[in-house]
C-alpha positions as CSV (number, residue, x, y, z in Angstrom):
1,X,-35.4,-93.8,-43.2
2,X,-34.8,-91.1,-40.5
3,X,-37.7,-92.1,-38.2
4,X,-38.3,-95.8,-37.0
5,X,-40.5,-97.1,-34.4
6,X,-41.3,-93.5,-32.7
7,X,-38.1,-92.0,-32.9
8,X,-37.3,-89.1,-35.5
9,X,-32.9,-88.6,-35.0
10,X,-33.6,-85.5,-37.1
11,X,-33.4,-82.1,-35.7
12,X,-32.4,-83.6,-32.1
13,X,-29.9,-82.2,-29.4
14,X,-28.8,-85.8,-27.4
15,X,-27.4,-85.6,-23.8
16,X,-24.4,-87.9,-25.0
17,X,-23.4,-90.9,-23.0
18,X,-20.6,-90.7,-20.2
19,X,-19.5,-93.0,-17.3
20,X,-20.2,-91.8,-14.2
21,X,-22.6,-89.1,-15.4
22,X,-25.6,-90.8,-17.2
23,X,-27.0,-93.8,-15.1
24,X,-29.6,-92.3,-13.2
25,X,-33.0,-91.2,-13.9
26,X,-32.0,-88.2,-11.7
27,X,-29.8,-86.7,-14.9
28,X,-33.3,-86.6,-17.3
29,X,-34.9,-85.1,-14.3
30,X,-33.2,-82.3,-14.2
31,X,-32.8,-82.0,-18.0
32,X,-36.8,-82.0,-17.6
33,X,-36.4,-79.3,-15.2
34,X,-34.8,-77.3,-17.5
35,X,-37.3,-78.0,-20.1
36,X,-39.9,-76.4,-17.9
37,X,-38.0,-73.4,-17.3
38,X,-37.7,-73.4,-20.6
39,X,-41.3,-73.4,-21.1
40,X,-41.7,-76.1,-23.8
41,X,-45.1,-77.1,-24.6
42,X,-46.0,-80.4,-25.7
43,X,-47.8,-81.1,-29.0
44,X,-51.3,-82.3,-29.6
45,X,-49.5,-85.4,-30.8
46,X,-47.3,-85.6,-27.2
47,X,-44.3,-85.5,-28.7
48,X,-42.1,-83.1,-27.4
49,X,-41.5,-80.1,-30.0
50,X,-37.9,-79.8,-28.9
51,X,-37.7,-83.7,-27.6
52,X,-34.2,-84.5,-26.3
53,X,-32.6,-88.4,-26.6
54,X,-30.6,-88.6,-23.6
55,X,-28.0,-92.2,-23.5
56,X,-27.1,-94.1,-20.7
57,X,-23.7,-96.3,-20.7
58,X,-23.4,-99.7,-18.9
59,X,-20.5,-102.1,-20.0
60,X,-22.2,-105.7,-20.6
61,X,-18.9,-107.7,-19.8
62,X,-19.0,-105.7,-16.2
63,X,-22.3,-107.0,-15.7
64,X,-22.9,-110.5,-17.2
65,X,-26.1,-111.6,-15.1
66,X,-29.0,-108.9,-14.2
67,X,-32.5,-109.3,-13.8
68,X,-35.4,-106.5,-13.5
69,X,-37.1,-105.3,-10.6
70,X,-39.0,-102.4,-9.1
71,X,-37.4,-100.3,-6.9
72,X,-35.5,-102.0,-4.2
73,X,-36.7,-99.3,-1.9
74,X,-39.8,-97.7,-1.8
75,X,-41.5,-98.7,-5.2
76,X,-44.6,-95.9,-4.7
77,X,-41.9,-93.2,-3.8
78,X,-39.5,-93.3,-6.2
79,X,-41.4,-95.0,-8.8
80,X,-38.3,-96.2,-10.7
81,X,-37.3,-99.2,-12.5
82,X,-34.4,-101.0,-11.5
83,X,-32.4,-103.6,-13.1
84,X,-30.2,-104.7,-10.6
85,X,-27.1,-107.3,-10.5
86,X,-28.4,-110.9,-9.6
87,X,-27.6,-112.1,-6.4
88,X,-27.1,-108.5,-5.3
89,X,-29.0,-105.4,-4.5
90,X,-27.0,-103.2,-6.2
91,X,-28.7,-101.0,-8.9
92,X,-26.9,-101.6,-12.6
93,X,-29.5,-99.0,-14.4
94,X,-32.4,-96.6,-13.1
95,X,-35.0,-95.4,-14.9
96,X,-38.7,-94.4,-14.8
97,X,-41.8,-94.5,-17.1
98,X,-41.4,-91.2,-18.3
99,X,-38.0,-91.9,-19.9
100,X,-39.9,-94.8,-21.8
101,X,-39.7,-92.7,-24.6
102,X,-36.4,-90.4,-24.6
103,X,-33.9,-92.9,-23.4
104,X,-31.5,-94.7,-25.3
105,X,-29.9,-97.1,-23.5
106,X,-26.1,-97.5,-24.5
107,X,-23.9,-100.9,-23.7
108,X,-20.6,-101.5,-24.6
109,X,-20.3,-105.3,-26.0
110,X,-17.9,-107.3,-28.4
111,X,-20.5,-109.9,-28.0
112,X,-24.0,-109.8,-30.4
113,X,-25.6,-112.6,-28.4
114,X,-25.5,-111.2,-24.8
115,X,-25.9,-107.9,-26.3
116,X,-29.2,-109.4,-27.5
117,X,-30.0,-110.9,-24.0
118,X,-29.0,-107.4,-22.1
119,X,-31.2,-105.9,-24.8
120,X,-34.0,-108.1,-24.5
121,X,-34.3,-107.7,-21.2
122,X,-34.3,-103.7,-21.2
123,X,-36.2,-103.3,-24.4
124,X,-40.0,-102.2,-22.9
125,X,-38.3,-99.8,-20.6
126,X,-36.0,-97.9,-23.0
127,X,-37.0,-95.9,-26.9
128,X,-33.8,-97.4,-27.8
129,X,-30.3,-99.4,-27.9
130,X,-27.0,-97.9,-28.7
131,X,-23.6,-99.3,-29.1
132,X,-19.9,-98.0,-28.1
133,X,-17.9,-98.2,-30.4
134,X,-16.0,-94.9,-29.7
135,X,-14.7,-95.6,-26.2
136,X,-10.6,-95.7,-26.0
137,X,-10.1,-96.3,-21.9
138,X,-8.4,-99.2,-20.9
139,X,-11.9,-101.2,-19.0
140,X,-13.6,-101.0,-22.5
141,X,-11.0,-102.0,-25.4
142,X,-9.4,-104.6,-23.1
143,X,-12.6,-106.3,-23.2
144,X,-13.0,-106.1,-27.0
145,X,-15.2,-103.2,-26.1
146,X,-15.1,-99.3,-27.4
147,X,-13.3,-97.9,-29.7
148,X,-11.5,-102.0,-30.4
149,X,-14.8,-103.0,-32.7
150,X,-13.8,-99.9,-34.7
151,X,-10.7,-102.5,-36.2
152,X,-13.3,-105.6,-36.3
153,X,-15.8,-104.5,-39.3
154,X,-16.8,-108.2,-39.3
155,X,-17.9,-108.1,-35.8
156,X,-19.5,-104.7,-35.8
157,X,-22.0,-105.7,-38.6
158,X,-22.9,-109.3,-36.8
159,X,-23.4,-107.2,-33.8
160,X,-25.7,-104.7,-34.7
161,X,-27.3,-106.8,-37.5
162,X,-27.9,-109.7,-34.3
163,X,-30.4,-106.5,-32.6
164,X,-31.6,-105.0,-35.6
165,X,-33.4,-108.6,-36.8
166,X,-34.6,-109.2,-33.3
167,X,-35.4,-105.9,-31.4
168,X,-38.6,-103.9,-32.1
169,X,-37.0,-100.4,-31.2
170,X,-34.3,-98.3,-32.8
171,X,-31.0,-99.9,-32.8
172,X,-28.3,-97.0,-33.2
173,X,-24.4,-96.8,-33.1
174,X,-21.8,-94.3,-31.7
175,X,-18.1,-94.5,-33.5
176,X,-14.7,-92.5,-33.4
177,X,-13.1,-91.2,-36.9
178,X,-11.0,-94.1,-38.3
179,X,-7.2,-92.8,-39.4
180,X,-8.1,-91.7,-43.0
181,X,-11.3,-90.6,-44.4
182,X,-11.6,-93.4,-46.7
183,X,-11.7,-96.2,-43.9
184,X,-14.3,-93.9,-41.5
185,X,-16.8,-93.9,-44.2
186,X,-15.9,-97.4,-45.2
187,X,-17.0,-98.7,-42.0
188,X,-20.2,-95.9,-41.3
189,X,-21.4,-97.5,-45.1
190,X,-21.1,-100.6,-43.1
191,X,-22.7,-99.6,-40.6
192,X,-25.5,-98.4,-42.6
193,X,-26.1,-101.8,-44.4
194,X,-27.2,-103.2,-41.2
195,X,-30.2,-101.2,-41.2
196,X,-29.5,-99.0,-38.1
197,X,-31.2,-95.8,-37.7
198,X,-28.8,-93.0,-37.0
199,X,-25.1,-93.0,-36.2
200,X,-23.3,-91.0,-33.9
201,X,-19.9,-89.5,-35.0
202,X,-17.7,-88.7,-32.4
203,X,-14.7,-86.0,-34.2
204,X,-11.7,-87.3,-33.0
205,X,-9.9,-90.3,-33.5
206,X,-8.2,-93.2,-31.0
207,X,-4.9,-91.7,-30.0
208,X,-7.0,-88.0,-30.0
209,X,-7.1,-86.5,-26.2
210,X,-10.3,-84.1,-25.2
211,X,-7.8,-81.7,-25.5
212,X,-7.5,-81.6,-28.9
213,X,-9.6,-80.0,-31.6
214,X,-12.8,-81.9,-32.6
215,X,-12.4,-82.2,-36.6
216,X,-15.6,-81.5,-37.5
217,X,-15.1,-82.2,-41.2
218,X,-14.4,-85.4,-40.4
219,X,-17.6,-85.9,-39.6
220,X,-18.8,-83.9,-42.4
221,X,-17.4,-86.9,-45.0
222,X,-19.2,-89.3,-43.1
223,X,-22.4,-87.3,-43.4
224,X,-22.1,-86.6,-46.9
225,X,-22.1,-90.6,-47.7
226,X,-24.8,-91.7,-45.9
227,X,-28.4,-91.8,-46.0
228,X,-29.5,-92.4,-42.7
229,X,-29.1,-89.5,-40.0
230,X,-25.2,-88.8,-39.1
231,X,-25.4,-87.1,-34.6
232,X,-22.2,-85.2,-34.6
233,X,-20.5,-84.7,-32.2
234,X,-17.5,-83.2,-30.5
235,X,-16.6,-79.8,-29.0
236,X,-19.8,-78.7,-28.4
237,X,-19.4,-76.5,-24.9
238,X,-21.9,-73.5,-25.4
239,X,-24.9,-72.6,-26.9
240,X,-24.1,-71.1,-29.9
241,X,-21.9,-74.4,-31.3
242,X,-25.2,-76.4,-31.8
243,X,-25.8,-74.5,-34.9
244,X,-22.1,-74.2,-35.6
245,X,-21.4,-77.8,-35.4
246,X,-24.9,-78.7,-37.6
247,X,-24.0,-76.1,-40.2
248,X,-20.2,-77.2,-40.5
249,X,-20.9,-81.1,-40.6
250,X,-24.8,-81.3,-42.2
251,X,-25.5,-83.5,-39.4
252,X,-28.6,-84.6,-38.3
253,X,-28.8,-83.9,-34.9
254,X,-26.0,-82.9,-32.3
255,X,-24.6,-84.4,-29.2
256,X,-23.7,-82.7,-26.1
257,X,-21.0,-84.7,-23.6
258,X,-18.9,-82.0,-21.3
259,X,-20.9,-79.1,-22.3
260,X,-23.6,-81.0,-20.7
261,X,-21.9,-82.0,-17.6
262,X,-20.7,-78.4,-16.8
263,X,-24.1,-76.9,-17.6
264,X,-27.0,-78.7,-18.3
265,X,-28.9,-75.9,-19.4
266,X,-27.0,-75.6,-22.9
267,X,-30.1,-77.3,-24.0
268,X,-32.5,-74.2,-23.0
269,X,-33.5,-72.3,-26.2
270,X,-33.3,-69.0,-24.5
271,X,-29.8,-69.1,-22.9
272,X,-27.8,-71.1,-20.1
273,X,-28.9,-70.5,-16.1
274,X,-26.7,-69.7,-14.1
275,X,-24.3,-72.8,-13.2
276,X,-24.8,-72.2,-9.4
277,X,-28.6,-72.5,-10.4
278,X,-28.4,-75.7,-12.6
279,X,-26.4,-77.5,-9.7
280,X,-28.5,-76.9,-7.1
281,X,-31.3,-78.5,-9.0
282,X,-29.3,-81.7,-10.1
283,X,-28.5,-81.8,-6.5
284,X,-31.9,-82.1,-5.2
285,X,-33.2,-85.0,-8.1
286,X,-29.8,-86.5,-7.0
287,X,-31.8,-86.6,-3.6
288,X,-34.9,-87.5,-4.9
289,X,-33.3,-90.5,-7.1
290,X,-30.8,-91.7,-4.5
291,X,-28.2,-90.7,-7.1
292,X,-25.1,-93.2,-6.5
293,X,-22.9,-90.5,-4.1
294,X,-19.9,-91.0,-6.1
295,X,-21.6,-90.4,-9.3
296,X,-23.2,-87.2,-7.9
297,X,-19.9,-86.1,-6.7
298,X,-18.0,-86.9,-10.2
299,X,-20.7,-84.5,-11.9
300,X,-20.3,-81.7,-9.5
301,X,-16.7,-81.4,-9.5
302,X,-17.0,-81.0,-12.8
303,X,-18.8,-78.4,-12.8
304,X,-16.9,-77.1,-10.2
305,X,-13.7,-77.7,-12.2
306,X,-15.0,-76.0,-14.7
307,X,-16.3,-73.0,-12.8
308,X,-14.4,-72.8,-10.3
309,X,-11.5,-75.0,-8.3
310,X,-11.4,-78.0,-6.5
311,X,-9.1,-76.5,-4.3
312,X,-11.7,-73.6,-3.8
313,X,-13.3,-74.0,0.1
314,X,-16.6,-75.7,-1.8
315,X,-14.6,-77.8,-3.7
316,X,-12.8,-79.1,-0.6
317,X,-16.0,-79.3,1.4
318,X,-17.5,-82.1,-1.4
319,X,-14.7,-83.8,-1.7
320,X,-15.1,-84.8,2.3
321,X,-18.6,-85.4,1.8
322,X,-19.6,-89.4,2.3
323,X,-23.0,-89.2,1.7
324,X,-26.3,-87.5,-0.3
325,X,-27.2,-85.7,3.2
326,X,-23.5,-84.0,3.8
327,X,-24.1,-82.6,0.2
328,X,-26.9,-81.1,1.2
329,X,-25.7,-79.8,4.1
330,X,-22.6,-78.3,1.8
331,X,-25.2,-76.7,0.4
332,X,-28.0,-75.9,2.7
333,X,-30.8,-78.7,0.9
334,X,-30.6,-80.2,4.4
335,X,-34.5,-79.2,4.8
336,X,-35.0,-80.5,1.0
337,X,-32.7,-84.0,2.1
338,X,-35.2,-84.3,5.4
339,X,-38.7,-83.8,3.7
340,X,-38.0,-85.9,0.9
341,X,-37.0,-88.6,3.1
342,X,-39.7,-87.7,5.8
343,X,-41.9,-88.2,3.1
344,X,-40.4,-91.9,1.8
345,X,-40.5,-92.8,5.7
346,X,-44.5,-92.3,6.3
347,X,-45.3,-94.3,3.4
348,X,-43.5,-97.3,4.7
């Protein structure tokens, strides 16, 4: 079945997963944004006609003990959720109510019963639960996290079989390509027999670097021995490779990761903005979300990385910055910065 509780992973364009990026309602924000200035309607239904899945990462074994609350700050204001580490006022995940139904929440886990607990816990706030199994770094195999399950087929099909039998949303996977074809689909028919929705094929294998070529008909195998929908992918930086990628793989759906991060507005039907344009408004939901400054910082020097140089006087003038209000000040949103928090102030 392609659609299960809500969630249709045909015909979708997914704002992939990635640390540092993805763990803030400001990032669906401002991919909202760009869905208004793309002038989207919605259907009578209220689904969106071009609806967007966009995946947050948290690592499970970083955080072993959280608990849910409102907002820590101004609940009225920001009118997040916030699951925060116990003992602790620091934020672990961020989202809102109008995420409810486009965010899939990814963890990275070699262990089905606190994956379950995590899940549990996040379940009426989130369309969905994905897991890593495609991450090589060091903090996530180490841990028996990542890309390691790919080797532990055992494990893989007691994890996702553990939240499939007791979660009432979508339970999804993402995965690397194996070293042959024959083990890659091997483990995806796995995969499959554990009643999962969709899988997300990531073209590249462990030992591959983002510098090299995304083998998109690796994918393609994977695709044509499944049933359920195959999200591809890899090397997806402009525009025009969304119909490339779906045309040379038969996937499903498509993922977006750096294409994203330099310029959100890859996702607008009618052509990118202007990547001056895109940051300035991921900027200001940064502000309005309290974006982590670190986080905010990673993003935009990577789109200035890829527009531009870090060396570059703007580039030099973030890296100094400390703080959500010397950003604005790099980039005159000091009046924005004020009102908004002017405006958090007058409630209290």
């Amino acid at each position: 079945m392609a659609m299960a509780h809500g969630i249709d992973y045909r015909d979708k364009l997914i704002l992939a997963p990635m640390v540092r990026v993805a763990g803030n309602a400001a990032v669906s924000d401002a991919r909202r944004w760009l869905w208004r200035r793309s002038h989207l309607r919605r259907g009578d239904s209220g689904s969106q006609d071009a609806q967007m899945l966009s995946r947050r990462e948290r690592y499970v074994r970083l955080r072993p003990s959280i608990s849910c609350v409102t907002s820590l700050l101004v609940p009225d204001v920001l009118g997040s959720i916030d699951f925060v580490e116990n003992g602790t006022n620091d934020v672990v995940f961020r989202t809102c109510k109008a995420e409810r139904d486009h965010v899939v929440f990814q963890m990275g886990t070699s262990d089905p019963y606190r994956a379950l607990t995590v899940a549990q816990l996040l379940c009426r706030d989130i369309a969905a639960v994905d897991i890593n199994m495609g991450c090589p770094k060091p903090f996530s195999v180490t841990g028996g996290m990542g890309s390691a399950l790919l080797s532990q087929p055992e494990l893989v099909s007691e994890i996702l079989t553990t939240l499939r039998r007791n979660l009432d949303i979508p339970v999804t996977c993402k995965i690397r390509l194996l070293k042959s074809t024959q083990e890659t689909v091997e483990l995806a028919r796995r995969i499959e027999k554990t009643g999962v929705s969709a899988i997300a094929v990531h073209g590249r294998r462990i030992p591959d670097r983002p510098k090299d070529r995304a083998k998109w008909d690796g994918i393609a195998d994977v695709v044509s021995a499944l049933s359920i929908p195959v999200i591809a992918n890899g090397d997806v930086f402009e525009p025009p490779d969304i119909p490339r990628i779906k045309a040379a793989t038969g996937a499903s759906s498509v993922m977006v990761a750096r294409g994203a991060l330099w310029n959100a507005s890859i996702f607008r039907p009618e052509g990118k903005l202007d990547w001056e344009e895109v940051k300035r408004e991921y900027l200001r939901q940064c502000i309005v979300w309290e974006n982590d400054i670190k986080f905010t910082k990673y993003t935009v020097n990577n789109m200035i990385i890829r527009n531009s140089s870090l060396e570059s006087p703007e580039g030099r003038a973030v890296h100094k910055c400390q703080s959500l209000l010397h950003l604005a000040e790099v980039y005159g949103l000091e009046d924005f910065h004020h009102n908004i928090s002017q405006g958090r102030y007058n409630t209290l």
